[in-house]
C-alpha positions, 0 to 999 in steps of 0.5 A: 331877753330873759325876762323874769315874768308869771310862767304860763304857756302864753308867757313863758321864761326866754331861756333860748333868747341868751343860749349864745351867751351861755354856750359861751359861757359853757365853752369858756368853763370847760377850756378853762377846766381841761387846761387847768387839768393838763397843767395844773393836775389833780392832788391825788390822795393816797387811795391813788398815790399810795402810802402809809395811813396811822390811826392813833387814839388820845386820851383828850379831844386833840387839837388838829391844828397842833398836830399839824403844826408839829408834824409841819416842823418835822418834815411831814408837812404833806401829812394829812391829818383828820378826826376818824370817829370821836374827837379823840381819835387821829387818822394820819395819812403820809405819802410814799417816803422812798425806801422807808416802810409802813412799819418804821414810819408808823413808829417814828409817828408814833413815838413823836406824836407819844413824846410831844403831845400824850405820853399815853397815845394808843396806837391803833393801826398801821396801813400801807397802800401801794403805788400800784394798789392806787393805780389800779383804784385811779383806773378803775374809778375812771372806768367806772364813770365811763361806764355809767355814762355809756349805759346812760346814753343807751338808755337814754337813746331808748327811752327818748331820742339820739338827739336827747340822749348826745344832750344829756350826755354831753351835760353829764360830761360838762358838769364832770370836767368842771367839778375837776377843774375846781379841784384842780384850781384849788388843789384840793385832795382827790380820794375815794370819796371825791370819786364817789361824789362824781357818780352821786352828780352823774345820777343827780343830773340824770335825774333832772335830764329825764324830768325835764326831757320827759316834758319837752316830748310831752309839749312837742306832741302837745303843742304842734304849732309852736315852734322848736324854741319856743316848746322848750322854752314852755317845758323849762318854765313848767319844770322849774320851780321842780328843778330849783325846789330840788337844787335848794333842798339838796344844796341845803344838805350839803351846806351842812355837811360842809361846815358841820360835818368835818375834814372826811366829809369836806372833799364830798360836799365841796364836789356835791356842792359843784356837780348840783350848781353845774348840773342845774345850770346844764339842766336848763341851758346847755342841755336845751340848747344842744337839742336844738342845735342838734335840730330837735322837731315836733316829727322826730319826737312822734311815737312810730305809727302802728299799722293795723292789720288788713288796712292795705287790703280793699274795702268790700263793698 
């Protein structure tokens, strides 16, 4: 079993000796994410949905929690409301109301938040997003993550093996379905930045795919009397003080942006926060696991051998 021991070659970390619980563990999390997907959806934000976005200015810091309550009793309780810039500066984000315009619910929005909370409310601008302009950004987001993870299949294939490239691919694909199955879950607002968040975890877990990749095809070529097991189970033991050195760096950024930097930055973080903890784990296990599944050898890993020129021929005596 895992076994926290010193990490050398002779006793190196067990990771392959729980692969069956955590690719169990792995198959549980992604059906439970697409099943929550299916039923559940996504909150999609008005990047995607469209709508009417007001950016207001008060003349003292406002108060959030107010403007939510008043906006809340008014029947706009589907508002999102968020500090842009300083402390006096509002951002009010409202889905499609039927037939009414961006012109006319930017005046009622104005005029009630001038009437109740700051008689010298300055009206900064007034946007609206269309259904179809969201559409089109939902579709194009969604083309852009399959793009990037075609080309890093290709580049991967070329600069490992097919059997490296389909596990790395396949730990990309994991730790995207999870992130948005946590959105789901908790029906947090999936906008722009969220989609941002996602490419940003897709090159974090390549990243860590290359690294530990690169390692498990050193060892192999290396290491030529140890078993398939137990070379990845080396090469993970080497790496892994670099992949959790790296994890807890960035997961300490991400903290803080998640409790100081404010509502625009939250929805980031919370998806940065899961895409490391998820591509971490798929870095170690699941990856791994699938390249011996997939039944990963010393032979395959072998650079092709270069044939010098005349060595068919005779030697002359």
């Amino acid at each position: 079993m895992f076994e926290l021991t010193k990490v050398d070659e002779n006793r190196p970390l067990e990771f392959m000796s729980i692969r069956k619980w955590t690719n169990w563990l792995s198959a549980v999390l992604i059906v439970l994410s697409l099943a929550t997907l299916m039923t559940n959806k996504l909150n999609w934000g008005l990047d995607f949905t469209g709508g009417t976005l007001i950016e207001v200015g008060f003349t003292e810091p406002a108060d959030l929690a107010e403007i939510r309550s008043l906006l809340e009793a008014r029947e706009y309780g589907d508002a999102v409301v968020q500090n842009f810039g300083s402390s006096r500066d509002v951002l009010v984000r409202i889905p499609p109301r039927g037939e009414a315009d961006a012109e006319s619910i930017g005046n009622n929005m104005f005029n009630l938040l001038r009437t109740e909370l700051d008689e010298n409310l300055d009206m900064r601008r007034v946007e609206f997003v269309g259904p179809n302009v969201g559409e089109e950004l939902a579709e194009a987001g969604g083309l852009a993550m399959i793009v990037a993870i075609i080309c890093i299949l290709i580049y991967v294939s070329f600069r490992f093996e097919w059997r490296m490239a389909l596990s790395a691919v396949a730990g990309l694909a994991q730790d995207i379905i999870l992130v948005l199955g946590l959105f789901s879950i908790l029906r947090l607002q999936v906008d722009l930045t969220i989609l941002a968040a996602l490419l940003a975890v897709i090159g974090y877990s390549l990243n860590d795919s290359i690294v530990v990749s690169d390692r498990i095809r050193e060892n192999f070529r290396k290491l030529r009397k140890e078993l398939p097991e137990a070379v990845i189970n080396i090469s993970l033991s080497q790496t892994l003080s670099r992949t959790l050195v790296t994890s807890l760096t960035t997961l300490m950024v991400l903290l803080t942006l998640l409790f100081f930097g404010g509502q625009m930055v939250q929805g980031f973080a919370i998806a940065m926060l899961t895409g490391v903890i998820v591509g971490t784990y798929s870095s170690i296990f699941l990856r791994s696991s699938l390249m011996l599944a997939l039944g990963i050898n010393r032979e395959s890993l072998m650079p092709p051998e270069v044939e010098k020129e005349g060595e068919d021929q005779d030697p002359v005596m």
